[in-house]
C-alpha positions as CSV (number, residue, x, y, z in Angstrom):
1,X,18.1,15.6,-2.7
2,X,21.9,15.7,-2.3
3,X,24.5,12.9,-1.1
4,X,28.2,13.0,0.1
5,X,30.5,10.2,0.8
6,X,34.3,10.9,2.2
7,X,37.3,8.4,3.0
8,X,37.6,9.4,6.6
9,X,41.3,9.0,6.6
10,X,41.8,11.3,3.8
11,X,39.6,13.7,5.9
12,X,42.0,13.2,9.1
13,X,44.9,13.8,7.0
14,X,43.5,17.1,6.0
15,X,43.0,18.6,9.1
16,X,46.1,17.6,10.1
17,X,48.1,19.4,7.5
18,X,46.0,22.2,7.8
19,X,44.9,22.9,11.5
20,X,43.2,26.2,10.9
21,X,40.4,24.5,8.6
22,X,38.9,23.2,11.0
23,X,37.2,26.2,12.3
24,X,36.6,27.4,8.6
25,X,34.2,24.5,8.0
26,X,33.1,23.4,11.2
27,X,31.3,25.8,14.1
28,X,32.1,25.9,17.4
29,X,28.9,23.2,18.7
30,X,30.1,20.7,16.1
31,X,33.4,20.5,17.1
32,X,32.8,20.6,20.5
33,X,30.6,17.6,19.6
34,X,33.1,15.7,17.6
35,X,36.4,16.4,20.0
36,X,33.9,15.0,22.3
37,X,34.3,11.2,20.5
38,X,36.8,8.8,20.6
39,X,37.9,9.7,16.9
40,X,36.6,12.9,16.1
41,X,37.5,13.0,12.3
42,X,35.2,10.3,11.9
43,X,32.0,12.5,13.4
44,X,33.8,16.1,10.9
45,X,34.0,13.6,8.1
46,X,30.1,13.1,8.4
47,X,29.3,16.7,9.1
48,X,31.2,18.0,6.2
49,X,29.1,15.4,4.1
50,X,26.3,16.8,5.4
51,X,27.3,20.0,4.7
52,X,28.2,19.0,1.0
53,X,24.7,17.2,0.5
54,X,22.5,20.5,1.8
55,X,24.5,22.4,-1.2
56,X,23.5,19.8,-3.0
57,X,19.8,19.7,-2.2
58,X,19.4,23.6,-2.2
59,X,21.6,24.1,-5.4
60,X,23.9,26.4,-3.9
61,X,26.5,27.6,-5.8
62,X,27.9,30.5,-3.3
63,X,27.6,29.5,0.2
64,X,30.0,29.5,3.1
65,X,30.1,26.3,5.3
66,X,29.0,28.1,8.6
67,X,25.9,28.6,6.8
68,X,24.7,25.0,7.4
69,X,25.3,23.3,10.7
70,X,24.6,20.3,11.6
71,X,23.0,20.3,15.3
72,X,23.2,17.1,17.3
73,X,19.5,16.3,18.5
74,X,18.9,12.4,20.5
75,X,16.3,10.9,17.6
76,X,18.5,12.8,14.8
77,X,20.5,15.5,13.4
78,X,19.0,18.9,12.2
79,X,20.2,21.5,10.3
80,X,20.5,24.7,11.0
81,X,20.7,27.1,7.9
82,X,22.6,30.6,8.2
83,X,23.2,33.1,5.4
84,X,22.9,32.2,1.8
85,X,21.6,28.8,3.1
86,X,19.1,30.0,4.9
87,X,17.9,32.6,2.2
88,X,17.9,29.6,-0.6
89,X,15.5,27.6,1.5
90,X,13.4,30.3,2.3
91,X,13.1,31.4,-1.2
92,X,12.2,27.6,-2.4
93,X,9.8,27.4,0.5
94,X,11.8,24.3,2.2
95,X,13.5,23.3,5.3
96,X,16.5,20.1,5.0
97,X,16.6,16.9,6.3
98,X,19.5,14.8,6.9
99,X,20.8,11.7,7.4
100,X,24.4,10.8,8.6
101,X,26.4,7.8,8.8
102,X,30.2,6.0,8.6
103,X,32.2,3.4,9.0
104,X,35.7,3.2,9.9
105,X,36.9,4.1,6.5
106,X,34.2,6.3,5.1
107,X,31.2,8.8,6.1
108,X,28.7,9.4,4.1
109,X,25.0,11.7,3.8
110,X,22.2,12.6,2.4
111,X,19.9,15.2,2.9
112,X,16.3,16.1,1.2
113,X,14.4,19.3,0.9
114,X,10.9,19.0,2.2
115,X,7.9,21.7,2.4
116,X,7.6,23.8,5.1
């Protein structure tokens, strides 16, 4: 199991500073996704937990953050694993499951390994 929680303002301030991260930790569908919201650094805030709590849950050490992408489904995010991601769950025999949520000031998740 893994779990992040971010101050979304902190977050916002970040990208703002430094535009060009945005596409270093986010792929194209999630930003797409999140410029498509009224405050999209409240829906990157969540995804980069996401991101940080399927590290977590896998124990990677190495691992880029285009290698887990968070995939906007109607019932609930998946995750989609890519490189060293992908090859850490397929070694432990597991697929992730997450969970995303925030409030105005914060975003948080969790996200569990299960058995394929």
């Amino acid at each position: 199991m893994g779990l992040d929680l971010l101050e979304i303002d902190r977050f916002e301030r970040v990208l703002e500073r430094r535009p060009g991260l945005r596409s270093r930790l986010f792929t194209e569908s999630e930003l797409a996704y999140a410029d498509a919201r009224a405050r999209p650094g409240q829906h990157l805030a969540a995804r980069f937990c996401a991101k940080e709590a399927v590290a977590k849950a896998l124990g990677l050490s190495s691992w880029a953050f285009a290698d887990v992408e968070v995939v906007s489904r109607p019932a609930a995010p998946e995750i989609r694993l890519r490189g060293s991601a992908a090859d850490r769950a397929t070694a432990l025999g597991v697929r992730c499951v997450v969970s995303l949520t925030h409030t105005r000031s914060t975003a948080a998740a969790v996200a569990t390994v299960v058995p394929l």
